[in-house]
C-alpha positions as CSV (number, residue, x, y, z in Angstrom):
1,X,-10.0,-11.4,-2.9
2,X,-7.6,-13.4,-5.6
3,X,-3.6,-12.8,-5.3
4,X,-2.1,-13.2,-8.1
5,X,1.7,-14.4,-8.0
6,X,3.6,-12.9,-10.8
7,X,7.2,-12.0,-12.4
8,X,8.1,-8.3,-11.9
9,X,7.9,-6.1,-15.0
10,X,6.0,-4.2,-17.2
11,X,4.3,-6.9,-19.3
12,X,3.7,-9.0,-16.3
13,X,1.7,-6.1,-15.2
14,X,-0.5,-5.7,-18.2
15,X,-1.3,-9.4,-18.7
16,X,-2.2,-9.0,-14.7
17,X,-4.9,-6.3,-15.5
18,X,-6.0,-7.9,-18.6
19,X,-6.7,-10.9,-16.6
20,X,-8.5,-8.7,-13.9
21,X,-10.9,-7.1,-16.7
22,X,-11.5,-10.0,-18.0
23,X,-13.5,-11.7,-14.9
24,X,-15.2,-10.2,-12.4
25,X,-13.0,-8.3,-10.7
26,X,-14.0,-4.8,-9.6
27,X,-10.5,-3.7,-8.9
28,X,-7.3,-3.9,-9.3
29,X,-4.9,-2.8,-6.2
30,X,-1.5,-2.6,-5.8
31,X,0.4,-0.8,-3.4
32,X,2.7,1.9,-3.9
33,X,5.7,1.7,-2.5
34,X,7.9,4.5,-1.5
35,X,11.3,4.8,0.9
36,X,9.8,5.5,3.3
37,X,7.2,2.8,3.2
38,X,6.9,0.7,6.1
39,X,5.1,-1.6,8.2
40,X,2.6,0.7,9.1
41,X,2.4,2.1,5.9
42,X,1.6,-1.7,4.5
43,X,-0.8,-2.7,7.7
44,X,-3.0,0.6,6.4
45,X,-3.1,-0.4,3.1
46,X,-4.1,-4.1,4.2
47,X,-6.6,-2.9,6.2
48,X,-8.3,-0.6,3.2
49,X,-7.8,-3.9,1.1
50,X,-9.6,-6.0,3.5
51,X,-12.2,-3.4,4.2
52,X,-13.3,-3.1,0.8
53,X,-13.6,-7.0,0.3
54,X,-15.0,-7.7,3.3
55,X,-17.2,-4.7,4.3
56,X,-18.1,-3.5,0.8
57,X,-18.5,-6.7,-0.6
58,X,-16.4,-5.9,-3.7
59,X,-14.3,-8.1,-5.4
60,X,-10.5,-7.1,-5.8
61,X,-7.2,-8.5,-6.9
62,X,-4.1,-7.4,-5.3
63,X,-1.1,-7.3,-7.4
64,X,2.5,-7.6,-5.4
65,X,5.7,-8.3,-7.0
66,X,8.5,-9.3,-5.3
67,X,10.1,-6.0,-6.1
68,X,7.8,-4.7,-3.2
69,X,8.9,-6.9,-0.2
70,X,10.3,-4.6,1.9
71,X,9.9,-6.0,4.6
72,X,9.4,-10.2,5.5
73,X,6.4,-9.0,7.3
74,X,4.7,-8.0,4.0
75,X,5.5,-11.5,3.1
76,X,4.0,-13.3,6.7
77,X,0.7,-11.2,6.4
78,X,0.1,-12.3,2.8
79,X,1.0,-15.8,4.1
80,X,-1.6,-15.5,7.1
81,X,-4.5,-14.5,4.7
82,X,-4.2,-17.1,2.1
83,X,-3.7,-19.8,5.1
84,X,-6.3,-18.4,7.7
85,X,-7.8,-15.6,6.0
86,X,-6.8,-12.4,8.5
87,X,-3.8,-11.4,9.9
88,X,-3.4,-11.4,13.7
89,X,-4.2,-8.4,15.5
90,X,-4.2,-6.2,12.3
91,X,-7.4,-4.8,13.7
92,X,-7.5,-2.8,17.2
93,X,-10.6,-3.6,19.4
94,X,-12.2,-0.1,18.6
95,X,-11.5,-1.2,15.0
96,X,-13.3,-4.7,15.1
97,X,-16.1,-3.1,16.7
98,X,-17.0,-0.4,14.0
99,X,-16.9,-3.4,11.8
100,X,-19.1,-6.1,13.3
């Protein structure tokens, strides 16, 4: 998985996907973001991002602007992947176990 810090805005964007289709990257993903977009809404879409790296084997780069922090959580479980590669207790047991 590669993050990619950039500026919000529409430009920023399309240099973002040019740069994505210009290496290896399978995918692009970026999360929509709605009102009523939460925590839970973000873990699931996390957990579908870390899926597809991990489980599928397919590279991906996540685009997030600071226009989408809702919530400093969105901003801790980015933090805990780049620094120790999961976030804590993302995954339920059941979850872990399907995987492995």
């Amino acid at each position: 998985m590669r993050l990619v810090p950039r500026r919000t805005g529409m430009l920023s964007e399309a240099v973002a996907l040019l740069d994505a289709s210009q290496h290896f990257w399978r995918f692009a993903v970026q999360v929509e973001i709605s009102k009523t977009y939460g925590r839970t809404e973000w873990r699931e879409d996390l957990k579908r991002l870390l899926r597809r790296t991990g489980c599928d084997a397919k590279h991906v780069m996540f685009l997030f602007s600071d226009s989408q922090i809702k919530d400093e959580a969105f901003v801790e479980d980015i933090n805990n992947i780049l620094n120790a590669g999961e976030v804590p207790n993302m995954f339920a047991a059941d979850e872990k176990m399907q995987v492995g």
